[in-house]
N, C-alpha and C positions, 0 to 999 in steps of 0.2 A: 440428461444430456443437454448441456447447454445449446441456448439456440441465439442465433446472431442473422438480424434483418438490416442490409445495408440503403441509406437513401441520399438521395442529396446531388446525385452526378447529374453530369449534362453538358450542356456546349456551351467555352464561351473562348473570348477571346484571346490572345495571347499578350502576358499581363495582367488579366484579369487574377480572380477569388471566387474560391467556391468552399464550403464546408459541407464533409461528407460526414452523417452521423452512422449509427451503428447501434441497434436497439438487443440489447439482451434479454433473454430468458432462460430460466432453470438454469440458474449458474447457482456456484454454491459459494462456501465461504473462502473454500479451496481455489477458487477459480482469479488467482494471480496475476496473471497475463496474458494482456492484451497487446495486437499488433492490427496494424493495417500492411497489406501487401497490396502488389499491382502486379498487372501482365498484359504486356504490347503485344499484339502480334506479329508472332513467328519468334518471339523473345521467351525467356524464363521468368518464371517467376520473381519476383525480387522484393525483401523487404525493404518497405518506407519508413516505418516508426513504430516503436514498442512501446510501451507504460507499464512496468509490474506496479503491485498495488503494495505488495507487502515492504516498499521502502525502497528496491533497488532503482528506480528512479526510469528513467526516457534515453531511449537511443533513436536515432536519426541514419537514415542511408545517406550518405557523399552525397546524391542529388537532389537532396530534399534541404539540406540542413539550411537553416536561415530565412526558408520558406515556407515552409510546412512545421504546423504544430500540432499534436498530438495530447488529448487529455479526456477527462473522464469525469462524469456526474458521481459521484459516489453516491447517491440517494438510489438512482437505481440501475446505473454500471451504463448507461449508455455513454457509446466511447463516440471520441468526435475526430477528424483528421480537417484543420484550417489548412487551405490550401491557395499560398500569397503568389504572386508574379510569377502566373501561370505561363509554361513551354510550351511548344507544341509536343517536345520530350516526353511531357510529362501523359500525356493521351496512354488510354489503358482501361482495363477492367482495374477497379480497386473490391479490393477482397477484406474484410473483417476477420480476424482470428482470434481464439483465445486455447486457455488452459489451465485445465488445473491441477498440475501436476504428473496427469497420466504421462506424459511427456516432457515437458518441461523441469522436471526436478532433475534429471539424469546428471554427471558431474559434464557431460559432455554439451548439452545445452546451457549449463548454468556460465560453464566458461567462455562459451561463444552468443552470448546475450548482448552484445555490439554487433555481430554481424548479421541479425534478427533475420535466422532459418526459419523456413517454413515448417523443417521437419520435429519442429520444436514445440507445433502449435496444434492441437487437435481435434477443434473444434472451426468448422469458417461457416459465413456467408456462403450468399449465390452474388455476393458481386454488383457494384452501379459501375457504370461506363461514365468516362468523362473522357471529354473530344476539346482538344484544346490546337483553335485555329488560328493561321500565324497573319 
């Protein structure tokens, strides 16, 4: 069972940078895709950015794009989420996700890989906090 430890959150100011990394284990070859999500309080869940490995490329949520970049060590899968001209918006739990395949192969995830569902991902994190003050 894949295991995913996130680090990196914390406070800073608005405008600032922060990079959240995201340390894997026991993942296997199968293990595809990766996402980072967030969640504000009293909000939903939401994805931020994805990365499949096997080719299909990076997707970005509306409020991230231009700002936030999303990528991956391939030596030993730790995933990173760069995080540019920071909101106060943007304050949240950020969660790590992946999969490999137990969920993610479905035609019904594979088609909706732009709108980077949680329900798609079935491995997470416990989560860093980043507090972004204005």
């Amino acid at each position: 069972q894949v295991q995913l430890v996130e680090s990196g959150g914390g406070s800073v100011q608005a405008g600032g940078s922060l990079r959240l990394s995201c340390a894997a284990s026991r993942y296997t070859r199968s293990t595809n895709s990766w996402a980072w999500f967030r969640q504000a309080p009293g909000k939903e869940r939401e994805g931020v950015a994805s990365i499949y490995t096997d080719g299909h490329g990076t997707y970005y949520g509306d409020s991230v794009k231009g700002r936030f970049t999303i990528s991956q060590d391939n030596a030993d899968k730790t995933l990173y989420l760069q995080m540019n001209s920071l909101k106060s918006e943007d304050t949240a739990m950020y969660y790590c996700a992946a999969d490999d395949g137990s969920k993610d192969a479905s035609w019904y995830c594979i088609s909706r890989r732009a709108s980077i569902l949680q329900e798609c991902f079935g491995y997470w994190g416990q989560g860093t906090q980043v507090t972004v003050s204005s």
